[in-house]
Backbone as CSV, one residue per row, in Angstrom:
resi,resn,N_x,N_y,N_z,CA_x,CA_y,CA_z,C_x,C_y,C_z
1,UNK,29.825,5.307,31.723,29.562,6.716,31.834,29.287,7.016,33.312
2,UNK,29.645,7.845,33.726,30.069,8.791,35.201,28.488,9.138,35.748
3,UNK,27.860,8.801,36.857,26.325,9.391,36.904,26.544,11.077,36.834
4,UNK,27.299,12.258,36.694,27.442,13.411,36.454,27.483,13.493,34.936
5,UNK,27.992,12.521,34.356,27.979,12.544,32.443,26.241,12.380,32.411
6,UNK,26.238,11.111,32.592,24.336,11.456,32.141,23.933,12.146,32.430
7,UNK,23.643,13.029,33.871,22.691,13.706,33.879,22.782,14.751,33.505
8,UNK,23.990,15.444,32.828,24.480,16.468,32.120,23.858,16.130,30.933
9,UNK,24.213,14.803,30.302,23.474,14.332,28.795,22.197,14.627,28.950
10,UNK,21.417,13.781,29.666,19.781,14.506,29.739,19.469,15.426,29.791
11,UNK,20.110,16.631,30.907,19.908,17.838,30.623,19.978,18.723,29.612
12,UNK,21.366,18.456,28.555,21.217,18.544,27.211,20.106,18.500,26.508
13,UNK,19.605,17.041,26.084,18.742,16.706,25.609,17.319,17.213,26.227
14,UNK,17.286,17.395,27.182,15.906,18.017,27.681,15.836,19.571,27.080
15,UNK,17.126,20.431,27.220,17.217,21.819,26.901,17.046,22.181,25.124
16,UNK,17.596,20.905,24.795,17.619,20.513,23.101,16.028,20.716,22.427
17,UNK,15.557,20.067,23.052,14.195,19.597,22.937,12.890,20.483,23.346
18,UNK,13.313,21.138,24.288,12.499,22.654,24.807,12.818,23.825,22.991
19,UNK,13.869,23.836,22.965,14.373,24.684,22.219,13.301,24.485,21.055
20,UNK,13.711,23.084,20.440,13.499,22.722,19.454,11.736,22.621,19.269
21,UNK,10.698,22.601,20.336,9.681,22.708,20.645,9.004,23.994,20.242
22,UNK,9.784,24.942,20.681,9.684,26.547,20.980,9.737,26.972,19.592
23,UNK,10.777,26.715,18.957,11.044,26.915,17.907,9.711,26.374,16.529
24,UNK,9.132,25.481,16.900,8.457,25.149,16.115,6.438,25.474,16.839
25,UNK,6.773,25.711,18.153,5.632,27.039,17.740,5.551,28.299,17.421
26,UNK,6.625,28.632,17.480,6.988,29.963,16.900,6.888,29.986,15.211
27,UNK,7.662,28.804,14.265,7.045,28.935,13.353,5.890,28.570,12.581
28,UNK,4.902,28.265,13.647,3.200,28.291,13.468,2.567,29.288,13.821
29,UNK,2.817,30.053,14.361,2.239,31.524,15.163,2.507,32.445,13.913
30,UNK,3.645,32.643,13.226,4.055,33.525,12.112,3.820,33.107,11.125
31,UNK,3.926,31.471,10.390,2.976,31.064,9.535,1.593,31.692,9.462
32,UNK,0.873,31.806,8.037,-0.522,32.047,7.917,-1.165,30.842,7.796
33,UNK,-2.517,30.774,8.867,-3.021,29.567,9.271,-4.310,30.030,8.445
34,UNK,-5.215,28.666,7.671,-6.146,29.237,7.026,-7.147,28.181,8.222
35,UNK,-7.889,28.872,8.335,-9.384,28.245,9.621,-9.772,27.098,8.787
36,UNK,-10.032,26.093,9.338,-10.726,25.086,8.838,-12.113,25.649,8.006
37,UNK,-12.588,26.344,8.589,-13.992,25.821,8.149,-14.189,26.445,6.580
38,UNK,-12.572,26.866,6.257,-12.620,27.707,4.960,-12.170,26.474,3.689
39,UNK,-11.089,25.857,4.579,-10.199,24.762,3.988,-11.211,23.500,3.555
40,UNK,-11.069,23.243,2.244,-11.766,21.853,2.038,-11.524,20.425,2.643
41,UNK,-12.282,19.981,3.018,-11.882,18.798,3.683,-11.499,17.715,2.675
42,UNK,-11.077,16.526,3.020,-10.309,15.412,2.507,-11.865,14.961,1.421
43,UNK,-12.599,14.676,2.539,-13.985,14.037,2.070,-14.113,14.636,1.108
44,UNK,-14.305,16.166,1.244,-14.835,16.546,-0.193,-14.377,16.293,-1.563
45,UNK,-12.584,16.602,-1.482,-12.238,16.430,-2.470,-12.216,14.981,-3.334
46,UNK,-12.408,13.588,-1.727,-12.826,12.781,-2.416,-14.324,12.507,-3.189
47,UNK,-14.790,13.327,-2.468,-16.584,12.971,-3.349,-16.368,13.944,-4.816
48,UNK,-15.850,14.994,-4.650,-15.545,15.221,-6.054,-15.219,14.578,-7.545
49,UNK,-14.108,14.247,-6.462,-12.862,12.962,-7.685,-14.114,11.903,-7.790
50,UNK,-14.527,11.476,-7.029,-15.727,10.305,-7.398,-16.685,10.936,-8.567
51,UNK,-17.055,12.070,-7.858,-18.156,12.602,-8.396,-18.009,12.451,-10.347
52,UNK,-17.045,12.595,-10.741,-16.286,13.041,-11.818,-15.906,11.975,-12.479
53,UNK,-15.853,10.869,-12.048,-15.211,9.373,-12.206,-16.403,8.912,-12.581
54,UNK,-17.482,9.117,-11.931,-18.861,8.500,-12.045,-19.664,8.863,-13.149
55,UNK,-19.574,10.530,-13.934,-19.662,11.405,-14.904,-18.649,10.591,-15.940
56,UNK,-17.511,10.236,-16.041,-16.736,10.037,-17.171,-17.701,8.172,-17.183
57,UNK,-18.035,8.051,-16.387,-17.955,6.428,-16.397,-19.599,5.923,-17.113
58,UNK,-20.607,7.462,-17.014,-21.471,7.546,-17.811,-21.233,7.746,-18.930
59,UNK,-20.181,8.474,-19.135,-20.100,8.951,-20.740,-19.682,7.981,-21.557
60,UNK,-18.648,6.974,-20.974,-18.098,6.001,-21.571,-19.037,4.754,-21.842
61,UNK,-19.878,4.375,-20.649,-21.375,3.689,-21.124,-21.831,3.981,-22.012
62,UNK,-22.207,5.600,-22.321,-23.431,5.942,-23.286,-22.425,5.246,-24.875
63,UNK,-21.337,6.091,-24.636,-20.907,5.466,-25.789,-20.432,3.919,-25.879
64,UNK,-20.267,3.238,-25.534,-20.303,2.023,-25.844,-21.577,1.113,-26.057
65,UNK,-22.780,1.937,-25.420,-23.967,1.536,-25.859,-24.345,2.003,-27.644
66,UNK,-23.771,3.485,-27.648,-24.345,3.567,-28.670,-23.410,2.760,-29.762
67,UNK,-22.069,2.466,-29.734,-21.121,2.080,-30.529,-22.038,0.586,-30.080
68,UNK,-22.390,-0.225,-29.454,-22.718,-1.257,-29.700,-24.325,-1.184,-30.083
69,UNK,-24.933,-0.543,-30.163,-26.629,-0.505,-31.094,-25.897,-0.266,-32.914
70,UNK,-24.829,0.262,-32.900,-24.409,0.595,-34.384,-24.007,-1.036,-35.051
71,UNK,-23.271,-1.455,-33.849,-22.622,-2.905,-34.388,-23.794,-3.472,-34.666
72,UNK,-24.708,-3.360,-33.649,-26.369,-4.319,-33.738,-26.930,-3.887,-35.246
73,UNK,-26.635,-3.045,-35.357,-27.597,-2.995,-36.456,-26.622,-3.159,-37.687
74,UNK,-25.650,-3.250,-38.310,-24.640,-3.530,-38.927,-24.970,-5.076,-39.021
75,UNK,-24.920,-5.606,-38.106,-24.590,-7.255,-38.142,-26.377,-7.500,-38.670
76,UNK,-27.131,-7.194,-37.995,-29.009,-7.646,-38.563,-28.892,-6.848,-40.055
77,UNK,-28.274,-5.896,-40.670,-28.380,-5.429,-42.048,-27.835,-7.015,-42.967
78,UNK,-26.456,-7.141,-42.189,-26.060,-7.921,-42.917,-26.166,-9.581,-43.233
79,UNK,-26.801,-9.763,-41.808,-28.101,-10.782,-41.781,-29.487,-10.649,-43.098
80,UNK,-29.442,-9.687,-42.914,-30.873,-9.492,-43.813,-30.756,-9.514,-45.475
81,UNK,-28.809,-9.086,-45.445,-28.837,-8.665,-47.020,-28.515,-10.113,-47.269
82,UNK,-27.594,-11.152,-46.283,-27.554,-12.420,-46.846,-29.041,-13.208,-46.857
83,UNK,-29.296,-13.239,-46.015,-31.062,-13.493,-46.342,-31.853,-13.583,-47.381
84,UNK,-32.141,-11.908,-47.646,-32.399,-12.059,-49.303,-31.680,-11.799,-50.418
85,UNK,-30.231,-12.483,-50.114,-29.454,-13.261,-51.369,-29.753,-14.352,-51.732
86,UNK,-29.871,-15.293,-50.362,-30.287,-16.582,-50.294,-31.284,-16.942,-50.804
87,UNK,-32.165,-15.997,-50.613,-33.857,-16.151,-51.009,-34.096,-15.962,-52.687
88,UNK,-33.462,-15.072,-52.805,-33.111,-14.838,-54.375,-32.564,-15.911,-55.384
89,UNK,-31.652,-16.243,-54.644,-31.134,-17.661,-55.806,-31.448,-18.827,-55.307
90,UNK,-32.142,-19.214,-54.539,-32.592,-20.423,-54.291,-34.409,-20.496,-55.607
């Protein structure tokens, strides 16, 4: 390539690139920009999602506690009724 071809190419590419610059603050200026301090941040929405994870993760405890005090007492009934079967016919 000719040193008059490149520096024609760069100049291209430099004029390309202005354009293409321009162009894309222009469509941020006419875009509607919402202010940060309105916009939720990342954090929050992660302490939320936690927040909520941590709520389901109680609920699912309570019930498996209570589904396992039901088994507890199911299994000692049935401890007790063989018990005094045993006790009975012996």
């Amino acid at each position: 390539m000719s040193p008059g071809g490149f520096l024609q190419t760069a100049v291209l590419l430099l004029v390309l690139q202005l354009v293409c610059v321009s162009a894309a603050d222009a469509d941020q200026e006419n875009g509607t920009v919402i202010p940060a301090e309105s916009r939720p941040c990342v954090d929050c929405h992660a302490f939320e999602f936690m927040q909520r994870a941590l709520q389901d993760l109680k609920k699912t405890a309570f019930n498996l506690d209570a589904r396992t005090d039901k088994l507890v007492l199911r299994a000692e009934r049935r401890a007790l009724c063989d018990c005094m079967l045993t006790n009975s016919l012996g």
